[in-house]
C-alpha positions in Angstrom: 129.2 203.4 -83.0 132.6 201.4 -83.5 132.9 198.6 -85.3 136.0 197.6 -84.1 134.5 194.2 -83.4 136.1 192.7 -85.9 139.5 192.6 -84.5 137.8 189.5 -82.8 139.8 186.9 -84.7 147.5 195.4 -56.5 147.6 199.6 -52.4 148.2 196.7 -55.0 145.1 195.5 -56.2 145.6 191.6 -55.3 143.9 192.9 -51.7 140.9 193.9 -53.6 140.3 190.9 -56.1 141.3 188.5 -52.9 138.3 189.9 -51.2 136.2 190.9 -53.4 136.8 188.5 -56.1 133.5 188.6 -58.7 131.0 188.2 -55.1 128.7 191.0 -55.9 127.7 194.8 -56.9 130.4 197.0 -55.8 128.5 200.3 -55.3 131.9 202.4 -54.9 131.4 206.7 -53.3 133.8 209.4 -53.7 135.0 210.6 -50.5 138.3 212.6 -51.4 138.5 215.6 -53.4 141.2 216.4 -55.8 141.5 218.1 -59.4 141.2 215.9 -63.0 143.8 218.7 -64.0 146.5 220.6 -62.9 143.6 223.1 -63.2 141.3 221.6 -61.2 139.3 221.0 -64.6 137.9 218.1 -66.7 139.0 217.6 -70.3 136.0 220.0 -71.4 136.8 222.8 -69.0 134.3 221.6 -66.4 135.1 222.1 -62.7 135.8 218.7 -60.7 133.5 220.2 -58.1 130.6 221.1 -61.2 131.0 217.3 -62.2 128.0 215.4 -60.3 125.6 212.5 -61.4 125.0 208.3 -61.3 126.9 206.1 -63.3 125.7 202.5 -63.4 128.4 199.5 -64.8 126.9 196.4 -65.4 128.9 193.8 -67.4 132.2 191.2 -67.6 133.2 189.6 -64.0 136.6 189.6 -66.1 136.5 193.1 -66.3 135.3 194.2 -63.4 138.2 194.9 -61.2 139.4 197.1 -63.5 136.5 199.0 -63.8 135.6 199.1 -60.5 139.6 200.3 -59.9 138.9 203.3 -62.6 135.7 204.1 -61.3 137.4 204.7 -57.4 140.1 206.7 -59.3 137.6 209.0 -60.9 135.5 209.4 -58.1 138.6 210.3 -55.9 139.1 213.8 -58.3 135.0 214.0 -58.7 133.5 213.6 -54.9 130.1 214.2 -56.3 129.8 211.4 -59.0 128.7 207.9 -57.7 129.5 205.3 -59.4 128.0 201.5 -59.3 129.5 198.5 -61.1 128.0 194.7 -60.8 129.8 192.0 -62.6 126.5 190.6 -64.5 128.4 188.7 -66.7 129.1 189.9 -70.5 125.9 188.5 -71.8 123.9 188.9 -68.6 124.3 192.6 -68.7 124.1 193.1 -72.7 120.4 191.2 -72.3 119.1 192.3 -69.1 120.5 195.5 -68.2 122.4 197.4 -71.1 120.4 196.5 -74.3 116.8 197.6 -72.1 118.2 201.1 -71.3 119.4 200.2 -67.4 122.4 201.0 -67.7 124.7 203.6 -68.6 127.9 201.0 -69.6 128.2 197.3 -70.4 131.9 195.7 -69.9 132.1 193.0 -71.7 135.5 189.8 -72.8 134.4 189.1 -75.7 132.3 191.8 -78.7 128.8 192.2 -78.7 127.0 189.5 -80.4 124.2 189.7 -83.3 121.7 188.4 -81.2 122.6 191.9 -78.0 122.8 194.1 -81.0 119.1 193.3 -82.3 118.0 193.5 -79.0 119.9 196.9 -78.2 117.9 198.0 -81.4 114.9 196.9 -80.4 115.0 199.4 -77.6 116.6 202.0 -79.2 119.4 201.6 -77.0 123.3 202.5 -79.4 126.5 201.8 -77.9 130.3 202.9 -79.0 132.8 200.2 -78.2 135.8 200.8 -76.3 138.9 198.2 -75.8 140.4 198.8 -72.7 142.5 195.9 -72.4 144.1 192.9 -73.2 143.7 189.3 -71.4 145.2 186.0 -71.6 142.4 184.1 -70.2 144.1 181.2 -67.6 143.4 177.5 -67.0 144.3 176.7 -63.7 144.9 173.3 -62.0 145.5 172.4 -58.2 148.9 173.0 -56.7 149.1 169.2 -56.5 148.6 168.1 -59.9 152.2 166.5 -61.1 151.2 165.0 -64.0 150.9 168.2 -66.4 152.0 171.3 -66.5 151.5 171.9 -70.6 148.1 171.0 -72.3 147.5 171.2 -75.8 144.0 173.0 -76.7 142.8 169.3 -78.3 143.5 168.1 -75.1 141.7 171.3 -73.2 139.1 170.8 -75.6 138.1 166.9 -75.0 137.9 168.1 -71.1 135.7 170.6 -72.0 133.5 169.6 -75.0 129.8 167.8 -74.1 130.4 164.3 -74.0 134.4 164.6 -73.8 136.6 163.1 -71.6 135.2 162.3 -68.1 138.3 161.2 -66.4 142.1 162.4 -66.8 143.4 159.5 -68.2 140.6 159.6 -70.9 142.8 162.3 -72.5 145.7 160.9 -71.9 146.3 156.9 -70.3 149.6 158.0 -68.3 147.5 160.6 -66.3 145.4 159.7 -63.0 142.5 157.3 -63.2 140.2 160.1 -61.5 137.4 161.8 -62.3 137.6 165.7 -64.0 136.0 168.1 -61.3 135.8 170.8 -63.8 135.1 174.8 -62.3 134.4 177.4 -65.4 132.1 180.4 -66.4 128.5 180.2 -66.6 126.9 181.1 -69.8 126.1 184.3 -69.6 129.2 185.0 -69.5 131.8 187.1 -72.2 134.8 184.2 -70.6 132.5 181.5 -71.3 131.5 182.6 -74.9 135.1 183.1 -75.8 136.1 180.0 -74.4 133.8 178.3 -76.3 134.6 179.8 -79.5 138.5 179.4 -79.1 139.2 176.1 -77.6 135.7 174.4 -78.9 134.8 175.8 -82.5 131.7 175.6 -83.9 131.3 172.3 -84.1 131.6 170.9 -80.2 129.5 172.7 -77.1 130.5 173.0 -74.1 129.9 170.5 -71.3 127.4 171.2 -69.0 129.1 168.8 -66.5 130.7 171.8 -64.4 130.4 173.9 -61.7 129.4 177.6 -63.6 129.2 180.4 -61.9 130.0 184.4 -62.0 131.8 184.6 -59.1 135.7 183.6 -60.1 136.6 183.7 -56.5 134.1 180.1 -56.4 136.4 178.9 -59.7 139.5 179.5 -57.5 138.5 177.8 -54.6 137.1 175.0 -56.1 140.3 174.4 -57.7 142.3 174.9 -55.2 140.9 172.8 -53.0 140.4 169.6 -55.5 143.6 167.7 -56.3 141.8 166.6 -59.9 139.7 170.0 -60.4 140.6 172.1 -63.5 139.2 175.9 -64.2 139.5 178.6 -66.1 139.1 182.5 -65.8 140.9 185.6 -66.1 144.4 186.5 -65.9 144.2 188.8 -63.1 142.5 186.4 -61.0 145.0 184.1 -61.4 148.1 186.6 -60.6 146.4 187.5 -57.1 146.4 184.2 -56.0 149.6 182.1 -58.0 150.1 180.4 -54.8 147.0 179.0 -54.4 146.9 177.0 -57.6 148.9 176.0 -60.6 148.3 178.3 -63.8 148.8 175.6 -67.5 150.7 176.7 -69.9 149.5 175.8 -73.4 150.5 174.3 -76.8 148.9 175.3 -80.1 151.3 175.2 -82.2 154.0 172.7 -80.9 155.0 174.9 -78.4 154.4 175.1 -74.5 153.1 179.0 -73.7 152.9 180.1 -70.8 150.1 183.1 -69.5 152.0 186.0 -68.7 151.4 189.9 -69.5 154.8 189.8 -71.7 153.2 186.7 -73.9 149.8 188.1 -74.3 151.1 191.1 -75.5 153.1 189.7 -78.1 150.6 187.4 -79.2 152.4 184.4 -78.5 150.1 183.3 -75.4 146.7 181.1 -77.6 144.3 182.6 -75.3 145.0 186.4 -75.5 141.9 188.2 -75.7 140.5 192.1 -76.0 138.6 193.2 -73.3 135.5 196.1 -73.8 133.6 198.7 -72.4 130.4 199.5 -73.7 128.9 203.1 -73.4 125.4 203.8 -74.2 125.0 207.0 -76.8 122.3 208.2 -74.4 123.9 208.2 -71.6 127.1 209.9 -73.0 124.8 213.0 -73.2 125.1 213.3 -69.8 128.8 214.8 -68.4 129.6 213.0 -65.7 129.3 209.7 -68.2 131.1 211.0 -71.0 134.0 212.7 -68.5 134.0 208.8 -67.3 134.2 206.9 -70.5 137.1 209.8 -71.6 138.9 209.0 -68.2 138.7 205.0 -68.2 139.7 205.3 -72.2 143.0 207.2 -71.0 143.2 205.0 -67.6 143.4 201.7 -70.3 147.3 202.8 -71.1 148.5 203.3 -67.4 150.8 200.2 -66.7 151.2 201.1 -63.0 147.3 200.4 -63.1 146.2 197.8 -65.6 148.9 195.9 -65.4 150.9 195.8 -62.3 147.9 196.4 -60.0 144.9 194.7 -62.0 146.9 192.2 -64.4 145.8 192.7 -68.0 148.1 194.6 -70.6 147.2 197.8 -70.9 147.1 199.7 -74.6 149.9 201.2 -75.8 149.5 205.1 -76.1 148.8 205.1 -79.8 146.1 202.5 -79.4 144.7 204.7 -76.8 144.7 207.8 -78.5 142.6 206.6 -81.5 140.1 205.2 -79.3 140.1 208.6 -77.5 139.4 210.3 -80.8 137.0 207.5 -81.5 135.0 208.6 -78.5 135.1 212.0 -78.4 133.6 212.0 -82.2 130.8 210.0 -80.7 130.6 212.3 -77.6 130.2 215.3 -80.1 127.5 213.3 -81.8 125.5 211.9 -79.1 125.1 215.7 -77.5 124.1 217.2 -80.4 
């Protein structure tokens, strides 16, 4: 099991996300056939046409489409695996589906917590941790807000704490008189814990004055049409749909940032986040899973894919190969 938890501290793909968004279970069948090789084979020598089985995703709504991109790839070279991923939420799949033994992967934006840990334990369920990307997690305004375009994270935090700010110009007196319609992640979610933990702190909660939900398509549209609404979700929800509404830049450390790939890769954007998949140890006995957690490891550095298509920044091909290494130690271990 890695503990790499502590690093804590669009066919283009727009098409998909704009229809999809985070709506529902997206129960995806191979239908074409091709080789995983220029051999026709897997990375362990078996065939493509050998390679059969379930897999079942449960997890992050943030990383869903690029799971659910992977898992169409895969299932274009292997015809006979079947593959089902449901954006639970982070903590919604950890606690109701991964950590009782119903499913075979949790995706998660943000690590596993103490709390999913003890219950993964409980059932005997062990997981190895996998970063597959990188986010900068976007606030979002409507198209017709004038009146910012840069918010510091003091100022995103009095919107957001419980008992903060309940109209605009409570955070600041030369912005609109109106009331906050706030649109953000529900708490089971891996957005809404990281949110929390970066903009909050330990020593505010967040407001329960929102509308929460999974589903980031309902954050988007809520926004977009509410002249005084503000949200927040994942990057590559937000670069689907940049002219529906107005993406914040942000200031935490005197200057403005804006959320692109190229500033969440340097580090420079405050929000930049990893994002995880989550393999159970049992289930990597079974060769159609680990063939899939090998293939969505090696997926996580293809720019055409994670970044241009899905919008996250991929991992650079040393990062990728030590998490390969990572997991094919605990593939050797879990089949044993």
């Amino acid at each position: 099991m890695s503990e790499q938890t502590e690093r804590f501290d669009q066919k283009t793909r727009r098409g998909f996300l704009a229809g999809t968004g985070a709506a529902g279970a997206v129960a995806l069948a191979g239908c074409t056939s091709g080789p995983s090789g220029s051999d026709g084979t897997t990375g362990t020598g078996t065939t493509a046409d050998q390679l059969s089985g379930d897999i079942n995703i449960t997890g992050s709504s943030t990383v869903y489409p690029l799971a659910a991109a992977v898992a169409e790839k895969f299932m274009e070279k292997h015809p006979n695996v079947n593959i089902s991923v449901t954006p639970t939420g982070s903590g919604g799949g950890f606690s109701n589906y991964f950590c009782l033994g119903k499913s075979d992967f949790n995706n998660a934006s943000r690590p596993i917590t103490k709390n999913e840990k003890q219950l993964c334990n409980e059932n005997n369920v062990d997981w190895h941790e996998i970063t597959v990307a990188t986010d900068a997690l976007t606030v979002i305004v409507n198209n017709q807000n004038d009146w910012v375009d840069c918010m510091t994270l003091d100022e995103l935090a009095q919107i957001w704490r419980a008992d903060g700010a309940q109209k605009w110009s409570d955070v600041n007196s030369e912005w609109p008189d109106e009331e906050i319609k706030r649109f953000g992640a529900a708490d089971t979610s891996g957005t809404f814990d990281y949110f929390k933990e970066a903009v909050l702190g330990e020593e505010a909660n967040h407001t329960g004055d929102y509308q929460a939900t999974e589903k980031d398509n309902l954050i988007l549209s809520g926004v977009q049409q509410n002249k005084y609404a503000i949200g927040y979700f994942g990057f590559a929800y937000y670069q689907g749909n940049e002219e529906k509404v107005k993406a914040l830049a942000l200031n935490e450390s005197g200057t403005c940032v804006k959320p692109t790939l190229a500033n969440a890769k340097a580090g420079d954007y405050p929000l930049s986040r990893p994002l995880f998949t989550y393999p159970a140890m049992d289930s990597l006995q079974e060769e159609q899973v680990a063939e899939f957690a090998r293939y969505f490891t090696k997926q996580s550095a293809n720019e055409q894919l994670v970044a241009n298509e899905i919008g996250y920044v991929p991992q650079t091909q040393e990062d990728m190969q030590e998490e390969l290494a990572e997991l094919n130690d605990a593939i050797a271990q879990a089949q044993e």
